[in-house]
Short mmCIF file of the C-alpha atoms (twelve columns), coordinates in Angstrom:
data_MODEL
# 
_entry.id   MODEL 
# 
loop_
_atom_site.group_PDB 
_atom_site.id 
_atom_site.type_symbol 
_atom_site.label_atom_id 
_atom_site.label_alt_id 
_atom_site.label_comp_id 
_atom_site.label_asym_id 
_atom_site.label_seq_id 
_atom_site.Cartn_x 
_atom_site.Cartn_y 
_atom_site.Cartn_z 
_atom_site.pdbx_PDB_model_num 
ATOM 1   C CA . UNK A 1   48.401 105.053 76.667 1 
ATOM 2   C CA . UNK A 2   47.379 107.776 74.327 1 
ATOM 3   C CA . UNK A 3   46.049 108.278 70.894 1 
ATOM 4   C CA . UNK A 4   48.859 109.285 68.558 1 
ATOM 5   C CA . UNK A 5   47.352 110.584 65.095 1 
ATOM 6   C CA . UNK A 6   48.689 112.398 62.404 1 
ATOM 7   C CA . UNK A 7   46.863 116.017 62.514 1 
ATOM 8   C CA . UNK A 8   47.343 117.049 58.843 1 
ATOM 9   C CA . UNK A 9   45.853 113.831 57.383 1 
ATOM 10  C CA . UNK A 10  42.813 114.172 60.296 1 
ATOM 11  C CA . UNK A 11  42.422 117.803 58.889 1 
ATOM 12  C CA . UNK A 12  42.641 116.270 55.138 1 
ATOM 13  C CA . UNK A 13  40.187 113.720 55.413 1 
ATOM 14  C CA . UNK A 14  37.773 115.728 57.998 1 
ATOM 15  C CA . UNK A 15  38.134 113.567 61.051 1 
ATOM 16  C CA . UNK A 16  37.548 115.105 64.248 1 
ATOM 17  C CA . UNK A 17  39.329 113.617 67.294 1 
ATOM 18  C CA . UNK A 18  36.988 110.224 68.630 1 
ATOM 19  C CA . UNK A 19  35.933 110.733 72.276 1 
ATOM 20  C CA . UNK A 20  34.608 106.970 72.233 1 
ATOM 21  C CA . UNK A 21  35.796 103.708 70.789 1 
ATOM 22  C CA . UNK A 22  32.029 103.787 69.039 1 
ATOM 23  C CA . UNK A 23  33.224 107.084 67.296 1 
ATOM 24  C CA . UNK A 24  36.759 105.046 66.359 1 
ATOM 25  C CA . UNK A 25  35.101 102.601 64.617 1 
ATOM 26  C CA . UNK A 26  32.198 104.618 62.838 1 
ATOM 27  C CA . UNK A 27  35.429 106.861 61.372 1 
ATOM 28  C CA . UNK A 28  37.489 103.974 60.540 1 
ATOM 29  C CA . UNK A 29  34.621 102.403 58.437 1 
ATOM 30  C CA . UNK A 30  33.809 105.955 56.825 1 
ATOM 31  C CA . UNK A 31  37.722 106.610 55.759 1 
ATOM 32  C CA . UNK A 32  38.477 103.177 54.527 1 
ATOM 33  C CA . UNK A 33  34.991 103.115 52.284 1 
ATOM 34  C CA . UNK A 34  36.092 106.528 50.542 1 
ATOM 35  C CA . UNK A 35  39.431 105.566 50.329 1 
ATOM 36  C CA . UNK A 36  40.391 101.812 50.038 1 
ATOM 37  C CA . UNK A 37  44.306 102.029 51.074 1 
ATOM 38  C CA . UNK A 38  43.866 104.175 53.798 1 
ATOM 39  C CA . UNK A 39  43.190 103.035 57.494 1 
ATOM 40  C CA . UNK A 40  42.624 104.856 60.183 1 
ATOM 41  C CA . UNK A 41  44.192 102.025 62.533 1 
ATOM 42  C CA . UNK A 42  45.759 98.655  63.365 1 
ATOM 43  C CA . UNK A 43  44.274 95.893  65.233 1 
ATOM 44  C CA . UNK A 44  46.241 94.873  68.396 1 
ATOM 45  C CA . UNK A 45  47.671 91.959  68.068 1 
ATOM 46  C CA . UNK A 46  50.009 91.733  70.901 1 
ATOM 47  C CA . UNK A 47  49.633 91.540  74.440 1 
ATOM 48  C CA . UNK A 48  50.643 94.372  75.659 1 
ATOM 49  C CA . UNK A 49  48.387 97.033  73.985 1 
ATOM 50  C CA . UNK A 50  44.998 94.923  74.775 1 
ATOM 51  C CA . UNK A 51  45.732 94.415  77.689 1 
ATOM 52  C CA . UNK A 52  46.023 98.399  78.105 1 
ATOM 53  C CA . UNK A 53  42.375 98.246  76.324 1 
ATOM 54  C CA . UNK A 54  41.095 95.760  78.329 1 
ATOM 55  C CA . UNK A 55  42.901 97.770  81.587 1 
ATOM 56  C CA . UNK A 56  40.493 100.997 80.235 1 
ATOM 57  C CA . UNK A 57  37.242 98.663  80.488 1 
ATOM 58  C CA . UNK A 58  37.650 97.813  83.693 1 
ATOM 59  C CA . UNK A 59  39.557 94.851  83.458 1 
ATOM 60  C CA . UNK A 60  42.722 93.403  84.511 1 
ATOM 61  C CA . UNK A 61  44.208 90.125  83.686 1 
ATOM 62  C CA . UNK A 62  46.060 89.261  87.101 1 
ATOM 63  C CA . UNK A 63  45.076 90.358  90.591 1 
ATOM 64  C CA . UNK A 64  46.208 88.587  93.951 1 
ATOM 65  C CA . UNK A 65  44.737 88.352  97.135 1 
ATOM 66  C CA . UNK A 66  47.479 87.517  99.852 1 
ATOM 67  C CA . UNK A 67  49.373 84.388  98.234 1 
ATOM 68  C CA . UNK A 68  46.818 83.573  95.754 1 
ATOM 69  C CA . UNK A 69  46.348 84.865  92.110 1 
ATOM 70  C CA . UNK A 70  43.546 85.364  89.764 1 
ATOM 71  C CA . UNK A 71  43.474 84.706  86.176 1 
ATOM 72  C CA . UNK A 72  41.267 87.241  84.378 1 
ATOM 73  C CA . UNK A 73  42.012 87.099  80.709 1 
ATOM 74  C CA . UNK A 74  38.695 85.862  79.603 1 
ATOM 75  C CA . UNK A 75  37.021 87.548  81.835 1 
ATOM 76  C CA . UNK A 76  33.685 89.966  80.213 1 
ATOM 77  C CA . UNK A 77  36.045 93.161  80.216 1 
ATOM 78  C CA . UNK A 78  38.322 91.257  78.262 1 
ATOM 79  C CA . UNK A 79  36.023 89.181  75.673 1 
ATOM 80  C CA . UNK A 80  33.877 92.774  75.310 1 
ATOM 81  C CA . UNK A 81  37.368 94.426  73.902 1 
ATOM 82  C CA . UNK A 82  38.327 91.416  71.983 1 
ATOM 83  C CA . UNK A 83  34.659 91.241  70.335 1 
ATOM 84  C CA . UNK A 84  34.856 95.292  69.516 1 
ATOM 85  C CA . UNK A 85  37.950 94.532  67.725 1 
ATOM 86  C CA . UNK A 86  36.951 91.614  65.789 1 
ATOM 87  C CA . UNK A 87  33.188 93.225  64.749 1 
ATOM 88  C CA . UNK A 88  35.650 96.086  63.289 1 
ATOM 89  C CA . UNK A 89  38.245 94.056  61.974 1 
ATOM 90  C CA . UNK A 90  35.623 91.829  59.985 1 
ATOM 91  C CA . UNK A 91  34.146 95.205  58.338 1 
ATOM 92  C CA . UNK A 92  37.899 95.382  56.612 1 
ATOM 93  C CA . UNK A 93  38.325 98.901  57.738 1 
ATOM 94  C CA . UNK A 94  40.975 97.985  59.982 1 
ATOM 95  C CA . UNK A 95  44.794 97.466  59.073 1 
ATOM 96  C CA . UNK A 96  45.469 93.801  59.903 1 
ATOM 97  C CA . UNK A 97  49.681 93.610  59.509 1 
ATOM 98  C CA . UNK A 98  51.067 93.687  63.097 1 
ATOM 99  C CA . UNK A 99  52.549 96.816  64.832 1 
ATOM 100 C CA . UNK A 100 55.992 97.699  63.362 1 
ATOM 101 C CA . UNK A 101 56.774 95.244  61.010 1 
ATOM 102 C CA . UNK A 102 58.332 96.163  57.669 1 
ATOM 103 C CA . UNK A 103 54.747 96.389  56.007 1 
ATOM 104 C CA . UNK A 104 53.487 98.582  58.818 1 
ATOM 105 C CA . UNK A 105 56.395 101.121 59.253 1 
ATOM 106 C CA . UNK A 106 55.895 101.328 55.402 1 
ATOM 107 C CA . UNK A 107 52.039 102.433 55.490 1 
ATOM 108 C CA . UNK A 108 52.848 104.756 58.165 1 
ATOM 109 C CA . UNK A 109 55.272 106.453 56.963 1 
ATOM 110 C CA . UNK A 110 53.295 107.118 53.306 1 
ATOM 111 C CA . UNK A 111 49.968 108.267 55.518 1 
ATOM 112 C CA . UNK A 112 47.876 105.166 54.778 1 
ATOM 113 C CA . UNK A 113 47.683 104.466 58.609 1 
ATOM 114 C CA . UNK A 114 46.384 107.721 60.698 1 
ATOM 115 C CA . UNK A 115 46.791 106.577 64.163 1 
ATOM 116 C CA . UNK A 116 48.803 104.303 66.552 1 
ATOM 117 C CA . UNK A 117 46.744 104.166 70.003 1 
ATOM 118 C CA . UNK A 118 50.296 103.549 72.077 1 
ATOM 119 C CA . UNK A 119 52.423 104.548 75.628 1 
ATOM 120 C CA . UNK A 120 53.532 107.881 75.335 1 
ATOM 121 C CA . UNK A 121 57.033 107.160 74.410 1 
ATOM 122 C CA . UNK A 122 55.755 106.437 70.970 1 
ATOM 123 C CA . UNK A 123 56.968 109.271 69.314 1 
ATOM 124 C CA . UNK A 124 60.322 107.961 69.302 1 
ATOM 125 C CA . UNK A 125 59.391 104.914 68.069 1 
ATOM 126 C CA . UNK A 126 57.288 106.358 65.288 1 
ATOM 127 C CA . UNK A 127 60.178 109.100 64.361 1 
ATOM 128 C CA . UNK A 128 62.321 105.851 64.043 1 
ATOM 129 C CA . UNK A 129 59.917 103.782 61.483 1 
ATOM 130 C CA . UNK A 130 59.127 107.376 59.816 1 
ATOM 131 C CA . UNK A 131 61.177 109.796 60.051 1 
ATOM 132 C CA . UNK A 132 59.425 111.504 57.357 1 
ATOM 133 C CA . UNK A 133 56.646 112.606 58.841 1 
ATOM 134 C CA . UNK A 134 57.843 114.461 61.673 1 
ATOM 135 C CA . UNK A 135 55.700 117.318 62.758 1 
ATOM 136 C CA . UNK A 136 52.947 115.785 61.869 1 
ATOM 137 C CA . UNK A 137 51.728 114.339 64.565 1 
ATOM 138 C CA . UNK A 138 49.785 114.993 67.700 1 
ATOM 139 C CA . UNK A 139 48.183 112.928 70.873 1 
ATOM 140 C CA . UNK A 140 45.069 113.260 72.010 1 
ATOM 141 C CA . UNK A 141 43.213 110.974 75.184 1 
ATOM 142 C CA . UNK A 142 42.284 107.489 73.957 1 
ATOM 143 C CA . UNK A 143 38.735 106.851 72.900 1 
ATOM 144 C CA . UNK A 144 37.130 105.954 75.957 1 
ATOM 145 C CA . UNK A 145 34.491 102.604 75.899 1 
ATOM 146 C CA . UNK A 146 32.213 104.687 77.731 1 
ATOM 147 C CA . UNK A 147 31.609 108.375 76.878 1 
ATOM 148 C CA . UNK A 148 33.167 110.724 79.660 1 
ATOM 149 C CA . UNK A 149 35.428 108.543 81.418 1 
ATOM 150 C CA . UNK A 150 38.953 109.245 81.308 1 
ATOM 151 C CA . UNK A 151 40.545 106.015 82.701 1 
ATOM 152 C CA . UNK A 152 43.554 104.456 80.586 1 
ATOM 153 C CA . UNK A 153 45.799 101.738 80.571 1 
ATOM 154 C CA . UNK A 154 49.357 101.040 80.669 1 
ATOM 155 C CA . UNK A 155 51.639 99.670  77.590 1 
ATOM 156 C CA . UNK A 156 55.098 99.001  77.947 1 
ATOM 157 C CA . UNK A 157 57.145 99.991  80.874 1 
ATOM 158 C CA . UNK A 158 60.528 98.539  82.220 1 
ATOM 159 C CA . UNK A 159 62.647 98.242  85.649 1 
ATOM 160 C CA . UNK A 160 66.444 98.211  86.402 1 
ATOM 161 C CA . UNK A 161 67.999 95.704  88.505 1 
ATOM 162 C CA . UNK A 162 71.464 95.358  90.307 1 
ATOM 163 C CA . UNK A 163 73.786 92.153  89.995 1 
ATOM 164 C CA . UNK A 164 74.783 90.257  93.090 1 
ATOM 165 C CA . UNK A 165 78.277 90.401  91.685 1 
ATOM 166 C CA . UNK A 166 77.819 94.547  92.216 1 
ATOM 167 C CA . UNK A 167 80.595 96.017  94.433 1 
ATOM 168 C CA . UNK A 168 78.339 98.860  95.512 1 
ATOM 169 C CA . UNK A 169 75.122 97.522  95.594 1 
ATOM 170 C CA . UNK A 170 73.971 100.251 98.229 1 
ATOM 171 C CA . UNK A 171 75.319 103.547 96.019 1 
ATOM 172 C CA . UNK A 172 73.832 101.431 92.671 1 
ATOM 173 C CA . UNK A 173 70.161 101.345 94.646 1 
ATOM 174 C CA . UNK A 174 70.639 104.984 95.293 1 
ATOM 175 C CA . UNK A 175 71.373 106.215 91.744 1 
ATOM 176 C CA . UNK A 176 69.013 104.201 90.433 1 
ATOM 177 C CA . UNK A 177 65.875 106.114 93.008 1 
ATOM 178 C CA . UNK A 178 67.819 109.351 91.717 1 
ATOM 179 C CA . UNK A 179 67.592 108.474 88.253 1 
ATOM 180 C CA . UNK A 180 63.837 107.010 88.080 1 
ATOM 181 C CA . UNK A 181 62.367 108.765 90.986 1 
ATOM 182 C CA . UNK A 182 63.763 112.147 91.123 1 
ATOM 183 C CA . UNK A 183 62.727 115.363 89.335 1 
ATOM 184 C CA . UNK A 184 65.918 116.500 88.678 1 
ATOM 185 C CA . UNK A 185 66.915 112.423 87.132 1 
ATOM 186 C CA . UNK A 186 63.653 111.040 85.772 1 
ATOM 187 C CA . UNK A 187 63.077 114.403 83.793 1 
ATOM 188 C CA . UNK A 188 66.573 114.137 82.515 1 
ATOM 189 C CA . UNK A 189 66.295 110.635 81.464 1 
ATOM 190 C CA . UNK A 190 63.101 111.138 79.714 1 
ATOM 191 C CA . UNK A 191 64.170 114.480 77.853 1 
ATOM 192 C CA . UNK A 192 66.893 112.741 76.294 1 
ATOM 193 C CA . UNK A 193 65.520 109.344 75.700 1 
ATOM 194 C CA . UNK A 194 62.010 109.818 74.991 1 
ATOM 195 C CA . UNK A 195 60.541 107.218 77.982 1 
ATOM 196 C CA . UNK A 196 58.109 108.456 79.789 1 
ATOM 197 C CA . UNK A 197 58.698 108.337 83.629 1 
ATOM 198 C CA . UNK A 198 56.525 106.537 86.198 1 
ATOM 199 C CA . UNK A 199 57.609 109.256 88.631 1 
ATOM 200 C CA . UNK A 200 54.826 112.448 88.792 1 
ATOM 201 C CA . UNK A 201 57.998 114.256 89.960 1 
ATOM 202 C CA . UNK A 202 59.806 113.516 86.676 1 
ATOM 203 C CA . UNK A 203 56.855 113.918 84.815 1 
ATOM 204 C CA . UNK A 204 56.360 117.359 86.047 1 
ATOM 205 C CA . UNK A 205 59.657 118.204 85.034 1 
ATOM 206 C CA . UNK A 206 58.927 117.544 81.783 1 
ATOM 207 C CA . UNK A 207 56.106 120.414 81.436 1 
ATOM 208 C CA . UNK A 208 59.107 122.833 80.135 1 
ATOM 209 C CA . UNK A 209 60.769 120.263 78.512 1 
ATOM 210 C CA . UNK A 210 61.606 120.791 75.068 1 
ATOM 211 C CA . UNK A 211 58.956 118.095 73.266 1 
ATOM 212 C CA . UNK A 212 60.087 115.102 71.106 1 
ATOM 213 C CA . UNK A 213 60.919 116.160 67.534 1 
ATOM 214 C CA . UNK A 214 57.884 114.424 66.187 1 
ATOM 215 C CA . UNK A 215 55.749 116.348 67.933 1 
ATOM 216 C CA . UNK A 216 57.064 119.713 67.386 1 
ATOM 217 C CA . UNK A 217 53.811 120.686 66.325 1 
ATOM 218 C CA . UNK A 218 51.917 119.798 69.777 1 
ATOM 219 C CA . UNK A 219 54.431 121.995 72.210 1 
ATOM 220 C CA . UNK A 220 52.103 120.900 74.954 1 
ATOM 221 C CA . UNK A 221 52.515 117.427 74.395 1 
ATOM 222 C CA . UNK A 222 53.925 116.868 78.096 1 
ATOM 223 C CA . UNK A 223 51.228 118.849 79.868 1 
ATOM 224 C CA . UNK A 224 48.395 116.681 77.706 1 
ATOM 225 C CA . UNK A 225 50.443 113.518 78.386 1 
ATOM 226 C CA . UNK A 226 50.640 114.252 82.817 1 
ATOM 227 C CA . UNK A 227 46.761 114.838 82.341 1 
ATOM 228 C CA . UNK A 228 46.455 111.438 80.510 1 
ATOM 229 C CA . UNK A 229 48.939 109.970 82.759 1 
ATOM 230 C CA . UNK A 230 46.616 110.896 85.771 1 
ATOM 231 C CA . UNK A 231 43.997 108.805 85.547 1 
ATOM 232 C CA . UNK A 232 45.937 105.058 84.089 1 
ATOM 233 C CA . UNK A 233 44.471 102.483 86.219 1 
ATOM 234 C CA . UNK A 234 45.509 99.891  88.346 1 
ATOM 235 C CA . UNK A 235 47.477 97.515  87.256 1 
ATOM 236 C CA . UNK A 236 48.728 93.630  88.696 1 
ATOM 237 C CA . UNK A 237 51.114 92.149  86.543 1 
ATOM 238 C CA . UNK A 238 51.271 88.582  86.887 1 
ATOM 239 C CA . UNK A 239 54.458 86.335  87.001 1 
ATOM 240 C CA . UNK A 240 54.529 84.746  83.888 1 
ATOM 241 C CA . UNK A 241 53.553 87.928  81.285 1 
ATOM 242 C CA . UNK A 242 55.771 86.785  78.221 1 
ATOM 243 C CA . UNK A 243 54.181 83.400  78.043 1 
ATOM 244 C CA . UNK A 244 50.688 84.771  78.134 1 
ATOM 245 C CA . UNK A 245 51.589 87.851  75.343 1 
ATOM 246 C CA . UNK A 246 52.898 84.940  73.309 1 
ATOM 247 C CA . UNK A 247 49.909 82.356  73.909 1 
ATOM 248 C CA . UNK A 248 47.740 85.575  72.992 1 
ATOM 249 C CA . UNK A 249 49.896 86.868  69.458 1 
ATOM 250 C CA . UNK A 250 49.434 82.870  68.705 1 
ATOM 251 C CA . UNK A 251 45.984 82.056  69.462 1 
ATOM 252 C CA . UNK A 252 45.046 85.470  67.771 1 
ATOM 253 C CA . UNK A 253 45.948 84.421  64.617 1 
ATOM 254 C CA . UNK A 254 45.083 80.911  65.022 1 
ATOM 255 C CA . UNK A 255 41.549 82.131  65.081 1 
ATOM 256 C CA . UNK A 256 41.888 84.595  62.715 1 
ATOM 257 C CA . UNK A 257 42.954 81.599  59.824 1 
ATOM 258 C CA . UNK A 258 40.265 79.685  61.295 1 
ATOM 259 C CA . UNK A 259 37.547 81.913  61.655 1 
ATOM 260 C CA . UNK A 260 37.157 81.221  64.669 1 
ATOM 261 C CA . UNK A 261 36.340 84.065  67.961 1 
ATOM 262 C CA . UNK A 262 38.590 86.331  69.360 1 
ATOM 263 C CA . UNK A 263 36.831 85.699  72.691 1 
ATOM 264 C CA . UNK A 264 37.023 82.091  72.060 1 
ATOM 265 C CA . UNK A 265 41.057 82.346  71.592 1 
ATOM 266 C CA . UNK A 266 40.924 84.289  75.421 1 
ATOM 267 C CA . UNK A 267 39.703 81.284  76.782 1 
ATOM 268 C CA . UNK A 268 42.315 79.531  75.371 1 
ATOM 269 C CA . UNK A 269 44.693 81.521  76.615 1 
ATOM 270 C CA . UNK A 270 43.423 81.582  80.004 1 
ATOM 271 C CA . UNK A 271 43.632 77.639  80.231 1 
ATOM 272 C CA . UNK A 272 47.734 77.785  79.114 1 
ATOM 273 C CA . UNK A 273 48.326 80.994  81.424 1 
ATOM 274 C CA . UNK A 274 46.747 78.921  84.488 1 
ATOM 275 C CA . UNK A 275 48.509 75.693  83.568 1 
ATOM 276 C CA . UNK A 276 51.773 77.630  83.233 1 
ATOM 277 C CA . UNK A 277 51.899 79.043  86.185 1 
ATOM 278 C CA . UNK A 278 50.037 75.907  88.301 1 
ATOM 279 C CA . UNK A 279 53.360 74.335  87.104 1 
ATOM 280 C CA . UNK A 280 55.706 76.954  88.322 1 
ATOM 281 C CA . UNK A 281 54.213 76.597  91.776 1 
ATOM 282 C CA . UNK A 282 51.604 79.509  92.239 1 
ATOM 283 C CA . UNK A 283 48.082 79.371  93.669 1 
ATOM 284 C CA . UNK A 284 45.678 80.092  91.373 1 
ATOM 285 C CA . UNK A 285 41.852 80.720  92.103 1 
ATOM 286 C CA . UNK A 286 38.992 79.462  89.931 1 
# 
């Protein structure tokens, strides 16, 4: 994950880069009180960015230990992110419409939201929602929850697979460690379709890579993003993600109709992510 902000309207409105999430939020409460319809970001709503967030802290939803898992998702990393976000969010200096719906892409693309904290494909994604504003943009490290560490989490991500009904299942496996594991194929890939590639060899190829349109003002967008990339953390993905990312987006804004807490609605989510996968079979550790 990196910070993806548009540099003209940080030089506009005098906003230097945030080192820490404390800095994030004493900026976004500064913008949005000297000018109401401007935001300088979105709270995460869906799973997969806070769990990057959480991921930064310290914190990791799933981890095994031989044939048994462990549920984390209300553990303290995870309730001290989710109470961050909601002290913020009830100051009104946050945006509150989900990422990339029609309301969202709108306020991006007229400048009223400065900065999507996102994996470092984003820029196609943005370029896509507002094309507009190309050139405009630039990445810089996440704000960090504590001041001079550089640890970051993952968001997004994705895995091929071969069919058993594959006549070559051998040559498929070996294009496919070409393609995502090779200089020469993961650079390639990611050149053309703006991913970003798990492989440090394909991410090295990408240092004289020509950069994705939207940041044609960064050209060293690839070297910043291999330094970022350096130091993600850790990361145990459970076996039942999509039902937890949905129990999450739910019980989010179940609480947030209510009133009720974030960290409250983790705990909640915990109990269905347990009982899910009880059901399907797995050991699961108190």
């Amino acid at each position: 994950m990196m910070m993806f902000y548009r540099s003209d309207l940080f030089k506009k409105y005098g906003i230097a880069i945030p080192k820490t999430w404390a800095d994030y939020a004493a900026d976004a409460k500064k913008l949005h009180g000297a000018h109401p319809n401007v935001f300088l970001g979105t709270l995460p709503q869906d799973g997969g960015t806070f769990t990057g967030l959480v991921q930064q802290a310290g914190g990791n939803w799933w981890s095994t230990d031989g044939t048994k898992w462990t549920v984390g998702i209300d553990s303290p990393a995870s309730t001290g992110v989710a109470s961050y976000w909601q002290q913020l969010a009830a100051t009104g200096a946050l945006y509150t419409q989900p990422f990339l719906t029609p309301e969202w892409n709108k306020d991006v693309a007229a400048g009223n939201i400065l900065t999507w904290s996102a994996g470092v494909w984003a820029p196609g994604v943005i370029d896509g929602v507002a094309a507009g504003t190309t050139g405009k943009w630039a990445a810089a490290p996440l704000p960090q929850w504590t001041a001079g560490d550089a640890q970051v989490g993952l968001m997004g991500g994705s895995s091929v697979f071969i069919t058993k009904s594959s006549k070559h299942q051998a040559q498929a496996a070996q294009f496919l460690e070409w393609l995502n594991g090779s200089k020469e194929g993961s650079g390639d890939l990611a050149s053309i379709s703006n991913i970003y590639p798990a492989s440090i060899a394909g991410q090295s190829a990408l240092a004289t890579a020509k950069v994705p349109a939207l940041m044609s003002a960064q050209p060293n967008f690839y070297t910043v993003a291999a330094k970022v990339a350096a130091n993600t953390a850790t990361v145990t993905w459970g076996p039942d993600v999509q039902t937890a990312f949905a129990a999450f987006s739910d019980q989010l804004q179940a609480v947030q109709a209510s009133g009720g807490s974030f960290a409250g609605a983790l705990t909640t989510v915990q109990s269905l992510t347990v009982a899910d996968m009880t059901k399907s079979g797995f050991t699961v550790q108190k």
